[in-house]
Kinemage of the C-alpha trace (Angstrom):
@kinemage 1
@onewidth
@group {chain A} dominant
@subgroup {mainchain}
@vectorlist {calphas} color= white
{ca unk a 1} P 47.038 213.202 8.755
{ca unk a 2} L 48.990 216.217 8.428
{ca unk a 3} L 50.216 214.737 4.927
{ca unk a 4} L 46.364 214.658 3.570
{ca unk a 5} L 45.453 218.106 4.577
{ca unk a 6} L 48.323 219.459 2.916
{ca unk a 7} L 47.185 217.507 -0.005
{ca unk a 8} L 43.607 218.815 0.231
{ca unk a 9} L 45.082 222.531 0.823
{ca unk a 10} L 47.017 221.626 -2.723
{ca unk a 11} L 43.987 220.525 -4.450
{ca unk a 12} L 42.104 223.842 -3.368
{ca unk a 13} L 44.742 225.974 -4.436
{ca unk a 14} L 44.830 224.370 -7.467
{ca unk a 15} L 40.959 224.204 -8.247
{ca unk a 16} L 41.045 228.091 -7.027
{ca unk a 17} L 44.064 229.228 -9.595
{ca unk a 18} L 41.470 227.600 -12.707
{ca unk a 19} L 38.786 229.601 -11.638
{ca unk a 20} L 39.979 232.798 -11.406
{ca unk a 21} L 41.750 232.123 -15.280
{ca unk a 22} L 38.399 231.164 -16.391
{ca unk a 23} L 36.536 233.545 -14.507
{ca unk a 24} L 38.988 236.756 -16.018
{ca unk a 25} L 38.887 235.110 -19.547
{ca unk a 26} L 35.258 235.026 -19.477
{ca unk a 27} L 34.893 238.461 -18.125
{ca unk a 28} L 37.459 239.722 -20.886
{ca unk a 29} L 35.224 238.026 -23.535
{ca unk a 30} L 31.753 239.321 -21.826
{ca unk a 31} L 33.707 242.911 -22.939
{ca unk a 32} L 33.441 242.094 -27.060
{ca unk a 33} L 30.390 242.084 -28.790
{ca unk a 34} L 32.307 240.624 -32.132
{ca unk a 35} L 35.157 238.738 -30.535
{ca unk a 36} L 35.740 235.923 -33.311
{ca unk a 37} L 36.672 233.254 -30.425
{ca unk a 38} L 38.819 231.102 -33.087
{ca unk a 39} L 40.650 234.565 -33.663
{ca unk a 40} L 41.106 235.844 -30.695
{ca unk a 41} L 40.292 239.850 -31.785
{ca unk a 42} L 37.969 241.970 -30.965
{ca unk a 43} L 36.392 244.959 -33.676
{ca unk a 44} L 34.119 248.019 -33.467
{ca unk a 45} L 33.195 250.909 -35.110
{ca unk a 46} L 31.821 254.126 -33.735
{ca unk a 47} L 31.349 257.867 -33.617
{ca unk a 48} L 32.337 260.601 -30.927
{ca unk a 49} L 28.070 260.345 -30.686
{ca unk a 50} L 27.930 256.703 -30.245
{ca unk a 51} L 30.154 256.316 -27.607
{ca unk a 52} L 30.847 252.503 -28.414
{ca unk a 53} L 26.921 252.392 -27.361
{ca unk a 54} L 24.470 252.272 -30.185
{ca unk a 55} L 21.207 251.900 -29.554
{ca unk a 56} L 20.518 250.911 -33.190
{ca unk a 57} L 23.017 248.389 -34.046
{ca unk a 58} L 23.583 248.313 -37.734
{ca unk a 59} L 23.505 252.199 -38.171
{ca unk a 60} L 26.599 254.805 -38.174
{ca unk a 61} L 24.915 258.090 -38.044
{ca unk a 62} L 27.233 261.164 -38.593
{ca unk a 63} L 26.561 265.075 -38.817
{ca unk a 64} L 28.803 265.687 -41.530
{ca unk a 65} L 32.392 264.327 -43.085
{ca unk a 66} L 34.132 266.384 -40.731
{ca unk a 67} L 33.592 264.046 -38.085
{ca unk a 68} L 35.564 261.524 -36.857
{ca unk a 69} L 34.502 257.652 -37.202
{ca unk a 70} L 37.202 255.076 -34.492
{ca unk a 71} L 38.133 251.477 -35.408
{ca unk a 72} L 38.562 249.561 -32.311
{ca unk a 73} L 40.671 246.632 -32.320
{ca unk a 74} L 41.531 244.851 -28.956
{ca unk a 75} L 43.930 241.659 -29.654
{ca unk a 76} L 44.495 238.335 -27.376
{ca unk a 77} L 46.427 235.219 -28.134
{ca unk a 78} L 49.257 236.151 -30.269
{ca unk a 79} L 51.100 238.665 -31.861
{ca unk a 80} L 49.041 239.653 -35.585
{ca unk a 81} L 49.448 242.315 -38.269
{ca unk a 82} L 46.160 243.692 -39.127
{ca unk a 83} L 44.973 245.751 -42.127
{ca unk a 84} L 41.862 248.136 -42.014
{ca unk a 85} L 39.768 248.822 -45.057
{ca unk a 86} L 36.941 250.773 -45.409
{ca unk a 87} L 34.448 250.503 -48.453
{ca unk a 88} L 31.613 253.234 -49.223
{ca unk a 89} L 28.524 251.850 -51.204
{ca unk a 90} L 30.871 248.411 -51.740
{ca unk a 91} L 33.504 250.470 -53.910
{ca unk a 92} L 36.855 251.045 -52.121
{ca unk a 93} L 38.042 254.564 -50.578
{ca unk a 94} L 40.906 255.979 -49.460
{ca unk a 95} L 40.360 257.159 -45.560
{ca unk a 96} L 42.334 259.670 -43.762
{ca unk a 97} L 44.069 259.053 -40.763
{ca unk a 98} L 46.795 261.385 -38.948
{ca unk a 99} L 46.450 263.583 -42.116
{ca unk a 100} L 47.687 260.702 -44.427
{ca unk a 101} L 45.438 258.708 -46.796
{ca unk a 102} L 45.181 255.381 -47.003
{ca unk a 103} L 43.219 252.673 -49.093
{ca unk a 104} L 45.135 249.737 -46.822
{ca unk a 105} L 46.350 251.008 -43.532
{ca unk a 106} L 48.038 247.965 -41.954
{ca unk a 107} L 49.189 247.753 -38.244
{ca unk a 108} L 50.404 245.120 -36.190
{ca unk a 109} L 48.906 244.235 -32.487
{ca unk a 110} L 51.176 242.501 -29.525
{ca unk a 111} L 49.228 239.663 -27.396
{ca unk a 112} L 46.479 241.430 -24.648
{ca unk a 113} L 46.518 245.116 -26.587
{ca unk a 114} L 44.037 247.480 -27.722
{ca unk a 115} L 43.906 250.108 -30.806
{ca unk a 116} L 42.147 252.897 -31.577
{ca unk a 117} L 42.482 254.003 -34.916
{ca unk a 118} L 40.276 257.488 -35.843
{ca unk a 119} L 39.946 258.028 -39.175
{ca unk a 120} L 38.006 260.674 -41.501
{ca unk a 121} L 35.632 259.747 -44.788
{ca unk a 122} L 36.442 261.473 -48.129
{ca unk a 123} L 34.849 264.837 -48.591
{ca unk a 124} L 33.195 263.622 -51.890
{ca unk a 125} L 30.919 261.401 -50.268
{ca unk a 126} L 27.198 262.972 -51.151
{ca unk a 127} L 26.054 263.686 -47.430
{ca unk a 128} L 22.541 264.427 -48.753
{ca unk a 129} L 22.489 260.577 -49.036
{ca unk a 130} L 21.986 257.721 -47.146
{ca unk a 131} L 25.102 254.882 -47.826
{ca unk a 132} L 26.178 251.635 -47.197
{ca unk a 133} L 29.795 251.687 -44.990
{ca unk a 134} L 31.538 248.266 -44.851
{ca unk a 135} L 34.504 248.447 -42.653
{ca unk a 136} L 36.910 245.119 -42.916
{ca unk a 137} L 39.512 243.951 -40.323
{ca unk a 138} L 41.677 241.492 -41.821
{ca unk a 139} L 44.311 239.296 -39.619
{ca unk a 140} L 46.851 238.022 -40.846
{ca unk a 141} L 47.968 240.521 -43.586
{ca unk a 142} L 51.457 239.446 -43.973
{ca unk a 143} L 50.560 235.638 -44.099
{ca unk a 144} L 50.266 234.259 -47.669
{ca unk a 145} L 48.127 230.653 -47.195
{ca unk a 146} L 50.341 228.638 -49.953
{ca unk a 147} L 53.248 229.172 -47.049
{ca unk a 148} L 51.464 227.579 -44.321
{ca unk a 149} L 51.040 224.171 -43.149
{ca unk a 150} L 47.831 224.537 -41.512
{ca unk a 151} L 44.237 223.685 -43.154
{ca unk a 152} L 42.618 226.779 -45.529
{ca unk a 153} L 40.714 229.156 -43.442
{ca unk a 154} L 37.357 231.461 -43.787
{ca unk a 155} L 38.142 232.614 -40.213
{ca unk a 156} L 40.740 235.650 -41.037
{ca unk a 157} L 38.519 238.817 -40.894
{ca unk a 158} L 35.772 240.821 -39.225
{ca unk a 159} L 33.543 242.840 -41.948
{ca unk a 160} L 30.767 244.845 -40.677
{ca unk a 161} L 28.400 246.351 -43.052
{ca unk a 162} L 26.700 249.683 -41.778
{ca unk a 163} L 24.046 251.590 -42.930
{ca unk a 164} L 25.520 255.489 -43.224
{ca unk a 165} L 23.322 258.063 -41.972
{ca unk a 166} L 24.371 261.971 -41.876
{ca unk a 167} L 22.133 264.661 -40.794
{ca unk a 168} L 20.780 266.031 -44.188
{ca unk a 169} L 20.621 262.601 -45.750
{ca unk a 170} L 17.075 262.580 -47.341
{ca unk a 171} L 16.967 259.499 -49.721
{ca unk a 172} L 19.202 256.301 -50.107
{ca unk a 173} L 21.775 256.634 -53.216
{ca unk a 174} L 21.129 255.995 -56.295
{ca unk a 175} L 23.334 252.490 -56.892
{ca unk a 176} L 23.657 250.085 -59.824
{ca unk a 177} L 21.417 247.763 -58.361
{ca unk a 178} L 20.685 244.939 -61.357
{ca unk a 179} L 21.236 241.469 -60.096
{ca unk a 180} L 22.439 238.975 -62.161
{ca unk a 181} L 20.860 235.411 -61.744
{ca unk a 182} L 22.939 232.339 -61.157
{ca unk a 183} L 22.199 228.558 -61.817
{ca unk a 184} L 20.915 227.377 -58.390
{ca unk a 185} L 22.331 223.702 -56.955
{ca unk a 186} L 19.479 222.312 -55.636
{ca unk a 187} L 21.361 219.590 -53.721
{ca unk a 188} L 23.717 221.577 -52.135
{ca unk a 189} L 24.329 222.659 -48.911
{ca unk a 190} L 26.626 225.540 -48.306
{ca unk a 191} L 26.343 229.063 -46.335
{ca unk a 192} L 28.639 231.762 -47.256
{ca unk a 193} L 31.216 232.128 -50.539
{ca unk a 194} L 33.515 229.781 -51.691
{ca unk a 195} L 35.587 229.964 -54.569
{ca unk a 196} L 37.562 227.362 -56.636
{ca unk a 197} L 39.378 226.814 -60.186
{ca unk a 198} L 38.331 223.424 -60.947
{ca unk a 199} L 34.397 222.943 -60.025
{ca unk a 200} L 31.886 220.755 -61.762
{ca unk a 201} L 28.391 221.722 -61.166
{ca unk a 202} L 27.627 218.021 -59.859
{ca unk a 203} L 30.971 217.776 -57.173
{ca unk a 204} L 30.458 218.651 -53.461
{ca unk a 205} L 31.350 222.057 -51.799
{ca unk a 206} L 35.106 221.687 -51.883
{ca unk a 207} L 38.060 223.923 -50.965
{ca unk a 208} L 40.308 225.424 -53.339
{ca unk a 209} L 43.975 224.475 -53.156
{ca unk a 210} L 46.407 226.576 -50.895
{ca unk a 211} L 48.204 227.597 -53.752
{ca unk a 212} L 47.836 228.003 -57.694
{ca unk a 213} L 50.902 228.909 -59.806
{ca unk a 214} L 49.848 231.164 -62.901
{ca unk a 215} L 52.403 232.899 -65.353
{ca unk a 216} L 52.170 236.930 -64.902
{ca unk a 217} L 49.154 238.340 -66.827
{ca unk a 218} L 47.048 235.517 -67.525
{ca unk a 219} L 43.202 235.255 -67.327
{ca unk a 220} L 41.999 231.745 -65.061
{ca unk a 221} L 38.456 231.253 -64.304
{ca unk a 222} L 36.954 231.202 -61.073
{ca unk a 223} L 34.582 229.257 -60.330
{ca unk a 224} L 32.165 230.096 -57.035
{ca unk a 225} L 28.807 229.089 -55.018
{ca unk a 226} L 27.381 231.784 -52.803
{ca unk a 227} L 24.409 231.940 -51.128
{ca unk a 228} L 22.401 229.370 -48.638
{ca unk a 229} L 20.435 231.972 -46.550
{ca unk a 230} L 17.174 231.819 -45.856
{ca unk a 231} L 15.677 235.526 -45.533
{ca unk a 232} L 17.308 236.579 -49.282
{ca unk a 233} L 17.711 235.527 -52.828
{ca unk a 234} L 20.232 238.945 -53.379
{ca unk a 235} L 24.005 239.174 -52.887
{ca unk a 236} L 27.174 240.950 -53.014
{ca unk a 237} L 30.635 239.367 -53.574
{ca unk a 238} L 33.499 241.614 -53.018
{ca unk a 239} L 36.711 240.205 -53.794
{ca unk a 240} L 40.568 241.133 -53.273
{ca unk a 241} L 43.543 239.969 -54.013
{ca unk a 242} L 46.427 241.283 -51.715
{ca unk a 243} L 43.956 243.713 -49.829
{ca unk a 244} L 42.747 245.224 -53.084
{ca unk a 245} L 39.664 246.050 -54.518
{ca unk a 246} L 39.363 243.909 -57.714
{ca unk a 247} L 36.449 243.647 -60.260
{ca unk a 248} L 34.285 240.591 -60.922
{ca unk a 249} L 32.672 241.538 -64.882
{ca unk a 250} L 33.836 244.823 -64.482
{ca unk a 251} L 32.073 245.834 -61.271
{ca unk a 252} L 33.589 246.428 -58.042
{ca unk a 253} L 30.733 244.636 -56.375
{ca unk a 254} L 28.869 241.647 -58.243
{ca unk a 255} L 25.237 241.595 -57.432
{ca unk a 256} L 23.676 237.718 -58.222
{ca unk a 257} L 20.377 236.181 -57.144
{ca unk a 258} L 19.725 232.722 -56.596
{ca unk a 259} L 16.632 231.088 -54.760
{ca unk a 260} L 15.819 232.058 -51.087
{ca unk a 261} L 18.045 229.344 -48.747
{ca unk a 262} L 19.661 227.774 -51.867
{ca unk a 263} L 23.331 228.036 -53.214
{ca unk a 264} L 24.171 229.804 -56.264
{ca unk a 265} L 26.770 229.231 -58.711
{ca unk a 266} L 28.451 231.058 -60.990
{ca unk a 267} L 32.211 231.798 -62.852
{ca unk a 268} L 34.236 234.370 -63.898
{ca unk a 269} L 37.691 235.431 -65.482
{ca unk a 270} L 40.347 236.672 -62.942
{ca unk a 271} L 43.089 239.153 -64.118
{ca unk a 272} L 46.314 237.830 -63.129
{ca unk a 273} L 48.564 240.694 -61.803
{ca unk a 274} L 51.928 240.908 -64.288
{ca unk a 275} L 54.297 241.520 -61.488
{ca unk a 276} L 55.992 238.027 -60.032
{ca unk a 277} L 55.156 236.818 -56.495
{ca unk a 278} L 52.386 235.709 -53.966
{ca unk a 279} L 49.533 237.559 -53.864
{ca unk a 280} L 46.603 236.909 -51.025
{ca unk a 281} L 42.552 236.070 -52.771
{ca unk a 282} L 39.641 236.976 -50.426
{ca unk a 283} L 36.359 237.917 -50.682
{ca unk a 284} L 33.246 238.447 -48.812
{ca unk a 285} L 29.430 237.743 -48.977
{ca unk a 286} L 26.360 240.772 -48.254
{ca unk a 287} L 23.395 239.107 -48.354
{ca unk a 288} L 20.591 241.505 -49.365
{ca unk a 289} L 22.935 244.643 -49.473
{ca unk a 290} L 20.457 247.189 -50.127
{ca unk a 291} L 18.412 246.585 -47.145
{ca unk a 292} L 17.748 249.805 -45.255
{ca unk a 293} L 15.820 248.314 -42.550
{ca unk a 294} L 18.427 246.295 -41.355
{ca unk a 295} L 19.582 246.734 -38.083
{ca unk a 296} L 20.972 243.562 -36.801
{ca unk a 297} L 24.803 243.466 -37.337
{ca unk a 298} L 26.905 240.221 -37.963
{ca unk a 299} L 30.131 239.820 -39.203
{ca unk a 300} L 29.795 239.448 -43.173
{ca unk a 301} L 30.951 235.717 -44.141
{ca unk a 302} L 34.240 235.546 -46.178
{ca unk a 303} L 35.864 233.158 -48.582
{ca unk a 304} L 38.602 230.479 -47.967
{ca unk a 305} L 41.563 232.755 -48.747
{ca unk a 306} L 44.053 230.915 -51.398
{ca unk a 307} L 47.442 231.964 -52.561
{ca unk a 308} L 48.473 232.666 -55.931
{ca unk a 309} L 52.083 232.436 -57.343
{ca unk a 310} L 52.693 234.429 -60.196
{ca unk a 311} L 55.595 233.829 -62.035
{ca unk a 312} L 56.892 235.105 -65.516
{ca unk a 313} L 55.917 233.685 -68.474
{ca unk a 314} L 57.565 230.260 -69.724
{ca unk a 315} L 58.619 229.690 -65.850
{ca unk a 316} L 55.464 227.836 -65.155
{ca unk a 317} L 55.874 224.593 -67.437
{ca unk a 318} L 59.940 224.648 -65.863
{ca unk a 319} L 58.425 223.628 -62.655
């Protein structure tokens, strides 16, 4: 008898210990509005006015340049190196934090920490203006995909896309704006961006390979579907390679337009960089970017990231 009560007082004990872990882990998420759960990090972006409360979610409103905007990261799971971007009308800028600039300011995070990074806006920003502000937290920053034996992954970042109000701001600016339209796949299913080297038109939505090998300053061409959402016809892409702004036909930010819900495809020539090594692709999705009157904020889809090895000329037929 004595032997089955302390059994029972085991089992309780037990069943007690679970569910106070999953009682603090689902208080801890209940805390982040954009915890990626697959991640395991938490992002936000606010003013000294905000608070971390705003009322209209979607908007950063600011008096002037001379105040401060805060990146809040909170981290949970594992050890990760961050980088924080920020991206002003979908062209990259150089922010200022701790009196140094920075168009990549990378960090790294311990397991159960929090950062908050305040940083300042260029002074040439026209504050007469309303803007777009797309602020990117990317995990992972010192991971190249080619090295890894895990599966690709579009789960690596947080990118929230802002509409930038400042006190005086009278009128929205004046941005290139001319969309480009893309074949449309009418059998295909896909939401998001997804690039590859080696589509057909007719194959299914596949993944590109971890790694491509490509002698130093080379051209290859990219090959990508976007689209699948059913409120807009009108995209971005933004792409990067190692954390850097690169252009897609010469603009920063490639604006293409394919039917409402459908995907889109399209291709392009990538400049290979001419220094040897691994360098990091990603990019990122805005569907209908030059909305004003949107107010609901979601992370911004991104691309499988891919790794490309660039080696010097004649090395790539050696291997």
């Amino acid at each position: 008898m004595a032997k089955k009560r302390w059994l029972e007082f085991i089992f309780i004990f037990i069943v007690c210990i679970v569910l106070i872990t999953k009682i603090e882990k689902i208080f801890f998420l209940s805390e982040t509005h954009y915890l990626q759960m697959d991640n395991g990090y938490y992002f936000n972006v606010f003013t000294d006015d905000t608070k971390r409360i705003n009322d209209e979610e979607g908007i950063i409103k600011m008096n002037s340049l001379n105040d401060y905007l805060y990146a809040e990261v909170e981290n949970a799971g594992k050890n990760r190196e961050f980088v924080l971007k920020v991206y002003i009308d979908y062209e990259e800028i150089a922010i200022k934090i701790n009196g140094h600039s920075y168009n990549s300011f990378y960090f790294s995070l311990n397991d159960k920490s929090l950062e908050q990074i305040s940083f300042l806006l260029p002074n040439n920003i026209d504050e007469s203006k309303r803007h777009k502000l797309t602020v990117f937290l990317i995990s992972g920053a010192n991971i190249n995909a080619g090295n890894l034996s895990e599966n690709l992954t579009n789960s690596y970042s947080i990118v929230l896309d802002y509409l930038l109000l400042f006190e005086c701001s009278d009128s929205f600016i004046d941005l290139d704006d001319e969309y480009t339209s893309i074949e449309t796949l009418n059998n295909k299913s896909y939401q998001g961006l997804l690039f590859n080297i080696d589509y057909s038109k007719g194959e299914s939505n596949k993944l590109p390979p971890k790694e491509i090998t490509i002698e130093s300053g080379e051209k290859i061409k990219l090959a990508y579907r976007v689209g699948g959402y059913e409120d807009t016809e009108c995209y971005a892409i933004i792409l990067m390679i190692n954390w850097n702004a690169v252009k897609i036909d010469n603009q920063f930010y490639k604006l293409v337009k394919t039917d409402k819900g459908k995907v889109g495809y399209g291709e392009f020539l990538l400049q290979i960089p001419l220094n040897e090594g691994k360098y990091e692709v990603t990019g990122w999705v805005i569907p209908n970017p030059f909305n004003e009157n949107k107010l609901n904020l979601f992370p911004l889809d991104s691309s499988y990231r891919f790794t490309i090895n660039v080696v010097k000329k004649g090395c790539e037929n050696e291997m």
